[in-house]
Biopython code that builds the backbone (N, CA, C, O; Angstrom):
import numpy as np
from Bio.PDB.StructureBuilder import StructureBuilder

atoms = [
    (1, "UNK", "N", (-15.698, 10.282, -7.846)),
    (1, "UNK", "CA", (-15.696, 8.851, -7.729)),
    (1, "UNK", "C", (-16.997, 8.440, -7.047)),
    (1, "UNK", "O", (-17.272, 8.856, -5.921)),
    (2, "UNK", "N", (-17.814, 7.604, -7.748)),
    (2, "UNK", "CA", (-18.877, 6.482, -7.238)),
    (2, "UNK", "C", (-18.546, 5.169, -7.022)),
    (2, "UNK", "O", (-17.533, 4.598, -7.425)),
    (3, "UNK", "N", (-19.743, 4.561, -6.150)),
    (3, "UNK", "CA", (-19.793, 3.636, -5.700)),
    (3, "UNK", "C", (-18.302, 2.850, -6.032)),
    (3, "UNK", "O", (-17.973, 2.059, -6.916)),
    (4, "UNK", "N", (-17.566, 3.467, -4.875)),
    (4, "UNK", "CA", (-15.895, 2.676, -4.464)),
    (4, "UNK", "C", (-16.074, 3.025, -3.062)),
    (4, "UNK", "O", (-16.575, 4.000, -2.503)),
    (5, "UNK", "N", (-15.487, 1.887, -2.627)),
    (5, "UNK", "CA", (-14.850, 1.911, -1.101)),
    (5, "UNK", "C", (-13.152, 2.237, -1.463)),
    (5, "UNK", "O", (-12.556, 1.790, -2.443)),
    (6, "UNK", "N", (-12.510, 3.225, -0.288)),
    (6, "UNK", "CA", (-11.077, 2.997, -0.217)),
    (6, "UNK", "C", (-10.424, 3.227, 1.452)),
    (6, "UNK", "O", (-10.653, 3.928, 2.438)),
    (7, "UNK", "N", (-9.432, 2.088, 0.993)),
    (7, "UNK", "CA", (-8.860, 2.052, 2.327)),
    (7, "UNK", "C", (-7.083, 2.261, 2.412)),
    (7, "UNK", "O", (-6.333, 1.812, 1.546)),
    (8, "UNK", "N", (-6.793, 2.734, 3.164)),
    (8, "UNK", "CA", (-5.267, 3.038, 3.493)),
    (8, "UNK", "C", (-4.707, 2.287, 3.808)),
    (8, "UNK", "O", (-5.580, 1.764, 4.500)),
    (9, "UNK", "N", (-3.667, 1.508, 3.965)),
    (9, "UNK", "CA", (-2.621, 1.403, 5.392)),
    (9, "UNK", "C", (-1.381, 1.926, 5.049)),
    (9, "UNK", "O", (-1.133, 2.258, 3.890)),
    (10, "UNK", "N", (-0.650, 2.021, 5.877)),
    (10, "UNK", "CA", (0.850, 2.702, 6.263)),
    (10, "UNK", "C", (1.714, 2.664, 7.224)),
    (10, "UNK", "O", (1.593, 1.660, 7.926)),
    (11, "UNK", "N", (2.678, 3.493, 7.573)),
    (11, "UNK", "CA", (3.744, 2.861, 8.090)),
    (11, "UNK", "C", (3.775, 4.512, 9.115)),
    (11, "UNK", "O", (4.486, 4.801, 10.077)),
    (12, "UNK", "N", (2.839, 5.221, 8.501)),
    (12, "UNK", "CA", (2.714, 7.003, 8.652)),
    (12, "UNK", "C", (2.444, 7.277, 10.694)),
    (12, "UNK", "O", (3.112, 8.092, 11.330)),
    (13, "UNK", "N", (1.773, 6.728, 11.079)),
    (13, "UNK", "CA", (1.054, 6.803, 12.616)),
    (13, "UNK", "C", (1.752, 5.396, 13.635)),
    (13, "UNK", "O", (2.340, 5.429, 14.717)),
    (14, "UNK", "N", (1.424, 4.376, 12.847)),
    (14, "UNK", "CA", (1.910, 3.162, 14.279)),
    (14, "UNK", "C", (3.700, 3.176, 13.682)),
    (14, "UNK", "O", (3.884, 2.523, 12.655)),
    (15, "UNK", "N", (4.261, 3.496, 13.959)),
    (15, "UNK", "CA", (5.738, 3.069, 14.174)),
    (15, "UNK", "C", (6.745, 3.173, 15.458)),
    (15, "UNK", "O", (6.453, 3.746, 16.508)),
    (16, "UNK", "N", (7.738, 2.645, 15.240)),
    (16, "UNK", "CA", (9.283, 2.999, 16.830)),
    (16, "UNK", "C", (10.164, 3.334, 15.987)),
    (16, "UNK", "O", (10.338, 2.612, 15.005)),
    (17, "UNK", "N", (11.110, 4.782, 16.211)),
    (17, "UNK", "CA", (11.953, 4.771, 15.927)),
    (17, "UNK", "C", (13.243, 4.701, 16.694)),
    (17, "UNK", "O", (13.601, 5.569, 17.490)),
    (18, "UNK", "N", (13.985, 3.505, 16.375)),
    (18, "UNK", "CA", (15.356, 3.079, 16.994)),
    (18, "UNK", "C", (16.552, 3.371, 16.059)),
    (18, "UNK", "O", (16.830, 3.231, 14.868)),
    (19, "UNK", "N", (17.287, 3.983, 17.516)),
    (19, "UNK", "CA", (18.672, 4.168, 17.165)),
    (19, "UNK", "C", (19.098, 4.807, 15.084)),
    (19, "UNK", "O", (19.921, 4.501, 14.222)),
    (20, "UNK", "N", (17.416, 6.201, 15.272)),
    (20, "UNK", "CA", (17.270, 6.922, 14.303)),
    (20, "UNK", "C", (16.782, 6.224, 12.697)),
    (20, "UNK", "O", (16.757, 6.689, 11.557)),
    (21, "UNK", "N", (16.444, 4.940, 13.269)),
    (21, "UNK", "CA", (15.956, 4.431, 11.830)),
    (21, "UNK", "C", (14.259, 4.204, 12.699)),
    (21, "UNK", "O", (13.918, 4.173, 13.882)),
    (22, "UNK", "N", (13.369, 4.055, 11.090)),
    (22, "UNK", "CA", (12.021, 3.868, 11.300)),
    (22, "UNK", "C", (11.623, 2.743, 11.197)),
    (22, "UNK", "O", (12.104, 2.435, 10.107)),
    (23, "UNK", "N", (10.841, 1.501, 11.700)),
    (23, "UNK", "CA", (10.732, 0.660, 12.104)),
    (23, "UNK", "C", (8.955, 0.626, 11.786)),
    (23, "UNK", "O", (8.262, 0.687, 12.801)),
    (24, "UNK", "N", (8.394, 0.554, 10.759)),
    (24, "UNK", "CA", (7.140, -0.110, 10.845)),
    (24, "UNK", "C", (6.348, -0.727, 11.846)),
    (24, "UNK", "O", (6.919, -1.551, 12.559)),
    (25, "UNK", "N", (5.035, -0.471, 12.059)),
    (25, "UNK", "CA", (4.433, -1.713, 12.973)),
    (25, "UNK", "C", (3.852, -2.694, 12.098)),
    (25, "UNK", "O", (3.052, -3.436, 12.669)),
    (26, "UNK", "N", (4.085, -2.973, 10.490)),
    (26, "UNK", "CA", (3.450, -4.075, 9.735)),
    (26, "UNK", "C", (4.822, -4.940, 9.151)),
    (26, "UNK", "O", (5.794, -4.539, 8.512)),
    (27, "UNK", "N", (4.429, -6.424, 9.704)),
    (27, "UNK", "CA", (5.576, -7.183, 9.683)),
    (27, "UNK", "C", (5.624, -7.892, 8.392)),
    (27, "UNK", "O", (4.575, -8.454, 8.077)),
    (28, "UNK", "N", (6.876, -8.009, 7.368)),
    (28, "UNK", "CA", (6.930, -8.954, 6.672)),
    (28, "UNK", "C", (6.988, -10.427, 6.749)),
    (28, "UNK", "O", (8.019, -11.022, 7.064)),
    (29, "UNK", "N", (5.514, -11.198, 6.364)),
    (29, "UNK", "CA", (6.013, -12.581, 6.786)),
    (29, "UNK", "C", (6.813, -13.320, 6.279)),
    (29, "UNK", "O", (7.011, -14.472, 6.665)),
    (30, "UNK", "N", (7.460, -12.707, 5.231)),
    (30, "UNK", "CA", (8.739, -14.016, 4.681)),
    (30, "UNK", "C", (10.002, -13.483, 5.288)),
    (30, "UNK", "O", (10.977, -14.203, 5.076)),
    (31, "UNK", "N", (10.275, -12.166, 6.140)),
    (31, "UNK", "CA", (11.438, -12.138, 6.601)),
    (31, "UNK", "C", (11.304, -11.938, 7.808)),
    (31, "UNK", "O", (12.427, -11.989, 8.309)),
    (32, "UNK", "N", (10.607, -11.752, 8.500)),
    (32, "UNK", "CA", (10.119, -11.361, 9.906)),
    (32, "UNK", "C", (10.446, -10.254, 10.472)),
    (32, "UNK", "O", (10.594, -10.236, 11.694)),
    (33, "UNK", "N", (10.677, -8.776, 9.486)),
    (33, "UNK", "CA", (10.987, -8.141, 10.445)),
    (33, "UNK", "C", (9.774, -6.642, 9.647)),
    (33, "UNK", "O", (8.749, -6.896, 9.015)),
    (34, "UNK", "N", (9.997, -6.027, 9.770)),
    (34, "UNK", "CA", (9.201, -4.753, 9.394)),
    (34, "UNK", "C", (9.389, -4.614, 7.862)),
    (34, "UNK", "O", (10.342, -4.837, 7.115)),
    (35, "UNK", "N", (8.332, -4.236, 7.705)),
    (35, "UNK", "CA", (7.974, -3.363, 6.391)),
    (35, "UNK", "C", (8.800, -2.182, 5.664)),
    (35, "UNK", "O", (8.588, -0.980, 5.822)),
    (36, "UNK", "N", (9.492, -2.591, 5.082)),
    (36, "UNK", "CA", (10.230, -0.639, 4.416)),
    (36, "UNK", "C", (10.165, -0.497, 2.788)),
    (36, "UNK", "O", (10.093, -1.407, 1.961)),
    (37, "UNK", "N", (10.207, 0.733, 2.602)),
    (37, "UNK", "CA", (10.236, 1.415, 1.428)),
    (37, "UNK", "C", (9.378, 1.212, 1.092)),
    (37, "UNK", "O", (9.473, 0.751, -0.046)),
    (38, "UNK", "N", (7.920, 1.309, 1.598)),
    (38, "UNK", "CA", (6.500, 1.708, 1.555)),
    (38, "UNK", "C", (6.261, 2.565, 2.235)),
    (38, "UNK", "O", (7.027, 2.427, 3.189)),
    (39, "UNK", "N", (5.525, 3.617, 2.425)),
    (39, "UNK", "CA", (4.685, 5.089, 3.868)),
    (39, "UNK", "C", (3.356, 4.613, 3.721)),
    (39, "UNK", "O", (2.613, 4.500, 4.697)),
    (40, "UNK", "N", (2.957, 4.287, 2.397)),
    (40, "UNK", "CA", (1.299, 4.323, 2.195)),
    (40, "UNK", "C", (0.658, 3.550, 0.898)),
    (40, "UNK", "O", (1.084, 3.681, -0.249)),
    (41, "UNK", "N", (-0.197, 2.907, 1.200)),
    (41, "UNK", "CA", (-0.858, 2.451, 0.373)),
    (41, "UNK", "C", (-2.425, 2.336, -0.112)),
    (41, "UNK", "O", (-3.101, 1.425, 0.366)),
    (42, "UNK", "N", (-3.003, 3.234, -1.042)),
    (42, "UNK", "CA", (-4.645, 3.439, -0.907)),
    (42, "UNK", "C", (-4.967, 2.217, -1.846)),
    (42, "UNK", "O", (-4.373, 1.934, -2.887)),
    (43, "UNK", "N", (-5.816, 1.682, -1.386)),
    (43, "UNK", "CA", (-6.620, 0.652, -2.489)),
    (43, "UNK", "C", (-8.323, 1.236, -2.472)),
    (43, "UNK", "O", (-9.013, 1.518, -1.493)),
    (44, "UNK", "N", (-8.740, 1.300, -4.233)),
    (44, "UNK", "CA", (-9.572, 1.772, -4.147)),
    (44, "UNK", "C", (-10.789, 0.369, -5.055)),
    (44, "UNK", "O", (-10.654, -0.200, -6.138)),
    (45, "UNK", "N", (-11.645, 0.283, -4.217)),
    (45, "UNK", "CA", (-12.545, -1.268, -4.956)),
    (45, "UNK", "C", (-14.005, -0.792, -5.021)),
    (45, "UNK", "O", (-14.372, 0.251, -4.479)),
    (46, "UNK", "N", (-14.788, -1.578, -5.685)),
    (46, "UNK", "CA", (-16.341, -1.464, -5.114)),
    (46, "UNK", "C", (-16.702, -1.948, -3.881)),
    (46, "UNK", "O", (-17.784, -1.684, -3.356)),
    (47, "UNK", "N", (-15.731, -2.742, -3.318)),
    (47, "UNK", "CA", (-16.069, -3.571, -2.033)),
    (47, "UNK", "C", (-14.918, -2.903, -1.155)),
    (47, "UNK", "O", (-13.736, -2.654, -1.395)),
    (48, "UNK", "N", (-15.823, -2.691, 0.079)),
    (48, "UNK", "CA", (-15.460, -2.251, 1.240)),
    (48, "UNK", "C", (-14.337, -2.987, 2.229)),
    (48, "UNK", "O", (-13.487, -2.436, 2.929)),
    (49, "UNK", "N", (-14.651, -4.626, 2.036)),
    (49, "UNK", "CA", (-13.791, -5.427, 2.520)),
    (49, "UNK", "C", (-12.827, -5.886, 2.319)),
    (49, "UNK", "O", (-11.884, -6.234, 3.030)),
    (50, "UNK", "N", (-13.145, -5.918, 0.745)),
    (50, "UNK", "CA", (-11.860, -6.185, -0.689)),
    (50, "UNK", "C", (-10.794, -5.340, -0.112)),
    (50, "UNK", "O", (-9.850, -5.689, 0.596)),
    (51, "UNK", "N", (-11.158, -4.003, -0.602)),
    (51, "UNK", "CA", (-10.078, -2.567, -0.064)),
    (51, "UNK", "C", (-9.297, -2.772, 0.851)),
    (51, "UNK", "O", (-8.108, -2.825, 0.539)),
    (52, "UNK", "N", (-9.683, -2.966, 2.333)),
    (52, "UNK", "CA", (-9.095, -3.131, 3.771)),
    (52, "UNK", "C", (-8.436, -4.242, 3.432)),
    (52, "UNK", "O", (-7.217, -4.076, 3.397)),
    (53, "UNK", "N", (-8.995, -5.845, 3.043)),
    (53, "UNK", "CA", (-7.907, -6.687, 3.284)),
    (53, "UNK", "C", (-6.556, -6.730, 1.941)),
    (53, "UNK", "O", (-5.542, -7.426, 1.993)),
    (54, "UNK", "N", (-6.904, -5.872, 0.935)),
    (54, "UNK", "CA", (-5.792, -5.769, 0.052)),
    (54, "UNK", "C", (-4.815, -4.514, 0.342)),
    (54, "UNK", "O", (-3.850, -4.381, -0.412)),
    (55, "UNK", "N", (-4.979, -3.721, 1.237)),
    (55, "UNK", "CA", (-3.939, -2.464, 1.941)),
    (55, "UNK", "C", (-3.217, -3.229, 2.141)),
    (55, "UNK", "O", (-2.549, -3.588, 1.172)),
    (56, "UNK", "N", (-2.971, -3.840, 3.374)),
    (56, "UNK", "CA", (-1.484, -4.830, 3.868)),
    (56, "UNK", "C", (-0.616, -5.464, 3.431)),
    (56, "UNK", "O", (0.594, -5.350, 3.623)),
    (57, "UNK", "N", (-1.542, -6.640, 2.411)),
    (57, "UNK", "CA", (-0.693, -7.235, 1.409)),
    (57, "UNK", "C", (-0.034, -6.341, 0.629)),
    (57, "UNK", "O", (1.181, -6.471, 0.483)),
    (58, "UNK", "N", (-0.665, -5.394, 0.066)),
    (58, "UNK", "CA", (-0.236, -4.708, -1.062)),
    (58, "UNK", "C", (1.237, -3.978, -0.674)),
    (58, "UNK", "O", (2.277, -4.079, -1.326)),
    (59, "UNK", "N", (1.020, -3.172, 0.642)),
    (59, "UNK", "CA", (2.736, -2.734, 0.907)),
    (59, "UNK", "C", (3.569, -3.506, 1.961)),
    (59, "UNK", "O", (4.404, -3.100, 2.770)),
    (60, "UNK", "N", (3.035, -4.878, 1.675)),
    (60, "UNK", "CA", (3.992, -5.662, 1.713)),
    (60, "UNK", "C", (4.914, -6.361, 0.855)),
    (60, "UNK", "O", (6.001, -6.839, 1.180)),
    (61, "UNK", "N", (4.192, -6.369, -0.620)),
    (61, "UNK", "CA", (4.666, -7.268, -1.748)),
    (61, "UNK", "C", (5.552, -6.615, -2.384)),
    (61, "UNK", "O", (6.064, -7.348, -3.230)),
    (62, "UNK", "N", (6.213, -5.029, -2.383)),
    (62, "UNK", "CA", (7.066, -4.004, -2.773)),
    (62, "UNK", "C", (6.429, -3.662, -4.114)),
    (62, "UNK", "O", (5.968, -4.568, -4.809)),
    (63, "UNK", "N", (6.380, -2.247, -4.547)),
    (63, "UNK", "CA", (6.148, -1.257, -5.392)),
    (63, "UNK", "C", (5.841, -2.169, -6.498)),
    (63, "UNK", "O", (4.671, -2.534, -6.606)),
    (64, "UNK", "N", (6.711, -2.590, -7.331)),
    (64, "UNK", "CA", (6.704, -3.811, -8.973)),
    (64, "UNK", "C", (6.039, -4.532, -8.768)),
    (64, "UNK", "O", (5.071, -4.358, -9.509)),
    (65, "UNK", "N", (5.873, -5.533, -8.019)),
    (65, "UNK", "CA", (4.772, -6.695, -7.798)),
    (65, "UNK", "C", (3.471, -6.154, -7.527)),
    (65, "UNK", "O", (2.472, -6.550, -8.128)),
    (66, "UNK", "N", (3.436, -5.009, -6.391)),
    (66, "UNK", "CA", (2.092, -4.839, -6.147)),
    (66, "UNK", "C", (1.699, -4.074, -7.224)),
    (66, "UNK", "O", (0.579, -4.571, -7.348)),
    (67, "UNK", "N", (1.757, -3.237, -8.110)),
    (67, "UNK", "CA", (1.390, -2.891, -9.169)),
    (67, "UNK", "C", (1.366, -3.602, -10.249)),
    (67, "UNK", "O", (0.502, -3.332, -11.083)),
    (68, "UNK", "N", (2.221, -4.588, -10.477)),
    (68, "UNK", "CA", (1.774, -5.661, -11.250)),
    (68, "UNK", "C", (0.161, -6.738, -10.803)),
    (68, "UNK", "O", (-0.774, -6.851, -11.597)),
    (69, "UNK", "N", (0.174, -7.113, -10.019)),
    (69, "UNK", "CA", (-0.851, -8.026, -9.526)),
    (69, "UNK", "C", (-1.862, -7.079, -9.737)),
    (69, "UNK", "O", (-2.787, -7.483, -10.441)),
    (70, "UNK", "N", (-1.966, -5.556, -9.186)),
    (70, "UNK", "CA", (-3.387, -4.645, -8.938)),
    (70, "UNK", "C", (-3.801, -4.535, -10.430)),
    (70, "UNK", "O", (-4.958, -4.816, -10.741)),
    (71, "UNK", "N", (-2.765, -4.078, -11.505)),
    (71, "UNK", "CA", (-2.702, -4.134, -12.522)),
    (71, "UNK", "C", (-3.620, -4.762, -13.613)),
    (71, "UNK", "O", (-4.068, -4.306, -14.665)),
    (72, "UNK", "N", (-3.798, -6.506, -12.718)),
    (72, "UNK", "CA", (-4.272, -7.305, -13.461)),
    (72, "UNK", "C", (-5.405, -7.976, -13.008)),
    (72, "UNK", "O", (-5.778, -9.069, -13.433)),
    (73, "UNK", "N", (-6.116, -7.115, -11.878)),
    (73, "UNK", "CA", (-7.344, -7.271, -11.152)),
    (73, "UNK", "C", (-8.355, -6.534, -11.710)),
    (73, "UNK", "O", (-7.884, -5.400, -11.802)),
    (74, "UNK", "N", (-9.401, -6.525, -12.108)),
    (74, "UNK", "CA", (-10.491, -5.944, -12.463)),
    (74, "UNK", "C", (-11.560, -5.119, -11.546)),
    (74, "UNK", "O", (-12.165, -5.760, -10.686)),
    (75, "UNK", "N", (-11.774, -3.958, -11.668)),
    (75, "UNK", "CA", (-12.364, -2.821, -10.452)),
    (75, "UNK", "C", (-11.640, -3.013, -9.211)),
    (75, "UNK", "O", (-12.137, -3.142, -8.092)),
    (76, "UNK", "N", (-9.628, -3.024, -9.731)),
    (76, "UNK", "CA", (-8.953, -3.061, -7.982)),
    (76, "UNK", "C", (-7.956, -1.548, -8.538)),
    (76, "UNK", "O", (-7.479, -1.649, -9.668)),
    (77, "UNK", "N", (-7.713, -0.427, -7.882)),
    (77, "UNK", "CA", (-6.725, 0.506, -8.113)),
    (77, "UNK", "C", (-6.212, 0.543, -7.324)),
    (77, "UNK", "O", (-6.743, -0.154, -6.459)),
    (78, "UNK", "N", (-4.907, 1.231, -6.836)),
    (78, "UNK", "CA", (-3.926, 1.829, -5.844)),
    (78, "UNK", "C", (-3.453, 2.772, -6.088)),
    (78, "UNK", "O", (-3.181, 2.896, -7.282)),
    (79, "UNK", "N", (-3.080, 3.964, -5.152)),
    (79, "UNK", "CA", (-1.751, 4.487, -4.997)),
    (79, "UNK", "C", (-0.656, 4.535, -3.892)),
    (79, "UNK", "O", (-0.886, 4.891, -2.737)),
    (80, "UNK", "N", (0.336, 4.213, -4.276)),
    (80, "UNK", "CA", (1.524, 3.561, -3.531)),
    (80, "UNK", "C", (2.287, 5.078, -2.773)),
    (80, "UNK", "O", (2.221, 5.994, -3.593)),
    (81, "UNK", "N", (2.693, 5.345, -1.981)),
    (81, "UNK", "CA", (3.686, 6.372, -1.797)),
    (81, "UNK", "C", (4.840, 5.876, -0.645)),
    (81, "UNK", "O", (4.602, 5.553, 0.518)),
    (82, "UNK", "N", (6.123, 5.915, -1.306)),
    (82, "UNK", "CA", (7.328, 5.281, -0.706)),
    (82, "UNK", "C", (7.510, 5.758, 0.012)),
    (82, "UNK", "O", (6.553, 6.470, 0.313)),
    (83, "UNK", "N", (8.634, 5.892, 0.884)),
    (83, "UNK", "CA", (9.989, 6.383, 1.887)),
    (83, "UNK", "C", (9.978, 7.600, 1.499)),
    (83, "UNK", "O", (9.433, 8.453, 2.198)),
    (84, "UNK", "N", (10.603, 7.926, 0.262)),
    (84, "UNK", "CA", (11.130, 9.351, -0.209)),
    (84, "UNK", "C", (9.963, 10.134, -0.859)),
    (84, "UNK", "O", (10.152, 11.038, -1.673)),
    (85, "UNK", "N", (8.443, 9.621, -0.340)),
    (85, "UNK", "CA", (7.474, 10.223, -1.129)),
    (85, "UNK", "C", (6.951, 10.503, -2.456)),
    (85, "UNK", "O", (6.213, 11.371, -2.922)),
    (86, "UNK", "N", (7.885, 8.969, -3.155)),
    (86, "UNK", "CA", (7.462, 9.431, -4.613)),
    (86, "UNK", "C", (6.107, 8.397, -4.708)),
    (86, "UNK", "O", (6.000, 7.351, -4.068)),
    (87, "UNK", "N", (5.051, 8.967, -5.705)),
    (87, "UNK", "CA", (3.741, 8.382, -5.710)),
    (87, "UNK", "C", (3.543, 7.268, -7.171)),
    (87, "UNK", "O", (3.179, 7.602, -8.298)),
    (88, "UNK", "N", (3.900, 5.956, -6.705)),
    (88, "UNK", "CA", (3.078, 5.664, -7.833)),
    (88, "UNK", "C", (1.468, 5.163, -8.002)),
    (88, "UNK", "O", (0.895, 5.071, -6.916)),
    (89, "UNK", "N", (0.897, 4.928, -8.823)),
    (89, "UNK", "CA", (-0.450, 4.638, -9.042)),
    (89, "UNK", "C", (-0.379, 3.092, -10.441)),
    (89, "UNK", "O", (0.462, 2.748, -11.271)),
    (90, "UNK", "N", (-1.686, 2.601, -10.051)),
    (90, "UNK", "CA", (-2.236, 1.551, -10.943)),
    (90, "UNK", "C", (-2.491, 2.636, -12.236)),
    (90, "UNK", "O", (-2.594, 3.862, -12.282)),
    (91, "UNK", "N", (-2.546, 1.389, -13.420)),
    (91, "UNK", "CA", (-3.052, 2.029, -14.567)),
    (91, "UNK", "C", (-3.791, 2.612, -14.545)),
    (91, "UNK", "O", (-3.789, 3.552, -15.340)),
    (92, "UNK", "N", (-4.859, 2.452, -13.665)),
    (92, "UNK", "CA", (-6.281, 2.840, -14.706)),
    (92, "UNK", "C", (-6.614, 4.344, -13.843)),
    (92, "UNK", "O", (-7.751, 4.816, -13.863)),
    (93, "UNK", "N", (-5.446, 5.034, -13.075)),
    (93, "UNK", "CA", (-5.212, 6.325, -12.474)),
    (93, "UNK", "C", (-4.767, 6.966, -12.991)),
    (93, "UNK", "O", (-3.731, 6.438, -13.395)),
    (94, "UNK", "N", (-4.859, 8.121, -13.395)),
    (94, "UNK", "CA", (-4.197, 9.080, -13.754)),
    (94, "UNK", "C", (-4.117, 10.798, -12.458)),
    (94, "UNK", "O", (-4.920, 11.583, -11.952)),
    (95, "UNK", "N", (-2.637, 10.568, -12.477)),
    (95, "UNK", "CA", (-2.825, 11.866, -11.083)),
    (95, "UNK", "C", (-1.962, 13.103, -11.669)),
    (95, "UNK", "O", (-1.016, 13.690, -11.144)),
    (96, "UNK", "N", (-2.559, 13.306, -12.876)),
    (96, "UNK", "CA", (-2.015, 14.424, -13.572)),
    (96, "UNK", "C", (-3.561, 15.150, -13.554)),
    (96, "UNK", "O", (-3.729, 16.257, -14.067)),
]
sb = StructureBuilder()
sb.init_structure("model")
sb.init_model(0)
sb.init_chain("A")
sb.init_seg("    ")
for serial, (resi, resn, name, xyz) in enumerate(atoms, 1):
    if name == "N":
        sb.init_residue(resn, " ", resi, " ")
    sb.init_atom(name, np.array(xyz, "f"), 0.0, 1.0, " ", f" {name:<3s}", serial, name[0])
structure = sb.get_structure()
């Protein structure tokens, strides 16, 4: 891979776990409480800034949407990896 920036975020390093459940430190703003059934999200762009500010949104908007929207962005990719570690990716990835 050339000239791409990529950036992470996740749920993997900043978290609390209470009373045995995992608790995100990235908050959903339409429900106010933590983030779930996301671990990770890579966005890969030509822009460095693009990347970083589309991580957050992206595993916030859940798996279908955010792959729909990345989907339909031009030089934007992802790969998503849930709770139970299954990986998905944007079209224009192939992780075979």
């Amino acid at each position: 891979m050339t000239d791409m920036a990529i950036a992470t975020s996740g749920n993997y390093e900043k978290f609390v776990v209470i009373d045995g459940k995992k608790y995100s430190h990235t908050i959903n703003p339409k429900t106010g409480m933590p983030v779930s059934g996301v671990k990770s999200v890579t966005i890969f762009c030509p822009n460095a800034e693009i990347a970083d500010a589309m991580a957050t949104p992206v595993s916030i908007m859940g798996i279908e949407s955010a792959l729909n929207m990345i989907n339909q962005v031009n030089h934007l990719e992802c790969i998503i990896i849930d709770d139970q570690d299954n990986i998905y990716s944007s079209q224009n990835i192939n992780l075979k």
